[in-house]
C-alpha positions as CSV (number, residue, x, y, z in Angstrom):
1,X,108.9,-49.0,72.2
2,X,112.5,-48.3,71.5
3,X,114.8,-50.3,68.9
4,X,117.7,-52.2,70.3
5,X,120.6,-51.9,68.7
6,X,123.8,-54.1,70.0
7,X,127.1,-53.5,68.2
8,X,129.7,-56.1,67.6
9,X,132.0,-55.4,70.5
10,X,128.2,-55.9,72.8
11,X,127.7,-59.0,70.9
12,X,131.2,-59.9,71.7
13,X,130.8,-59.5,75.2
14,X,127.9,-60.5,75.7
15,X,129.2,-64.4,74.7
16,X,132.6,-64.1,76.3
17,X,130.5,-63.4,79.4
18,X,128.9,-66.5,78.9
19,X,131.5,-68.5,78.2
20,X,132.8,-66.9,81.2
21,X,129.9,-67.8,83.6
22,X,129.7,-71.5,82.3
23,X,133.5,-72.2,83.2
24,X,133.2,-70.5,86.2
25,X,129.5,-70.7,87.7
26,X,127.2,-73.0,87.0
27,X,124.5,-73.4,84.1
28,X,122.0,-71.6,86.5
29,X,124.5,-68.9,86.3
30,X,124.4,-68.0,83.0
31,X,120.7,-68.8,82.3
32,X,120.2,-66.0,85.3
33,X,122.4,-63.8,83.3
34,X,120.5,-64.3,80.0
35,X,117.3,-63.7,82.2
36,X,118.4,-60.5,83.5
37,X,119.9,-58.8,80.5
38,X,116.1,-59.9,78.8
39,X,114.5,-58.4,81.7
40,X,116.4,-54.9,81.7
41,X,116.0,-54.2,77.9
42,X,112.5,-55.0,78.0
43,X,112.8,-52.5,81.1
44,X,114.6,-50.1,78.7
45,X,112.5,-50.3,76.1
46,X,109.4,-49.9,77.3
47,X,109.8,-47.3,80.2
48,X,111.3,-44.0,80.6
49,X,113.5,-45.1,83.1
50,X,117.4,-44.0,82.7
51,X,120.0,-45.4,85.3
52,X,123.1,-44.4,87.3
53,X,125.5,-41.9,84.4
54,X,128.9,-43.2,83.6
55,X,132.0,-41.5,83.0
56,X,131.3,-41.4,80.0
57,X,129.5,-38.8,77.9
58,X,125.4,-39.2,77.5
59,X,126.3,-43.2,79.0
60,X,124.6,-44.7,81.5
61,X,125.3,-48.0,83.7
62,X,123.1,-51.1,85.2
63,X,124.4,-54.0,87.2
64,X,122.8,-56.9,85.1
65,X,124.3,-59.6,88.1
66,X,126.7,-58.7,90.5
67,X,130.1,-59.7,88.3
68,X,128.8,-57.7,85.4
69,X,127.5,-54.4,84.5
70,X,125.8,-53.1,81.5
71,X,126.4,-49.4,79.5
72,X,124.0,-48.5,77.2
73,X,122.9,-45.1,75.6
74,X,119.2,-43.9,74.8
75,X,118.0,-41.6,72.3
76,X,114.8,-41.3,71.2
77,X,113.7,-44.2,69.6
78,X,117.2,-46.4,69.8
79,X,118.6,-48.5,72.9
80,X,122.3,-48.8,72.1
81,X,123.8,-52.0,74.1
82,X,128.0,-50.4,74.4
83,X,129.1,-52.5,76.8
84,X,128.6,-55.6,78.7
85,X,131.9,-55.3,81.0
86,X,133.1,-57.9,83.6
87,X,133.3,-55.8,86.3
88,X,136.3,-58.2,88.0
89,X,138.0,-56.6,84.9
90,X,140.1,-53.2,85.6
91,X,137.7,-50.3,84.9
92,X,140.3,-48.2,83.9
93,X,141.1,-49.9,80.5
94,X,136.9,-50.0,79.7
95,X,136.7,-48.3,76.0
96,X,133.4,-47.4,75.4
């Protein structure tokens, strides 16, 4: 099993998204986000599974819901959480 590692701009947002979700969703919005991000680095972590590259070097990309997508990195014993980017956000300015 790998060891996750988020960084403080993941942490970051990760809660803005939240916040996000409870102002504009609904309470079953969010918990279904906090499910699905749960779900996918178990996923990570456990398999050898590796999703659709980025634009960016050795980076990789995962819807976690519709509005927002996940980038992450994988070596071999380290999931690295980059990026949890609201993808209604212009994907131009993303800084990985």
């Amino acid at each position: 099993m790998k060891q996750v590692f988020w960084s403080e701009l993941t942490k970051k947002d990760y809660w803005n998204n939240i916040e996000y979700l409870e102002n504009e969703w609904t309470i079953s919005g969010v918990y279904n986000f906090v499910y699905r991000v749960d779900e996918l680095i178990n996923l990570l972590t456990k398999s050898n599974v590796t999703f659709k590259a980025s634009l960016y070097k050795d980076t990789f990309q995962i819807p976690v819901i519709k509005q927002i997508t996940l980038f992450y990195k994988t070596n071999n014993n380290t999931l690295t959480l980059l990026r949890f980017w609201n993808n209604y956000n212009d994907l131009s300015k993303l800084k990985i």
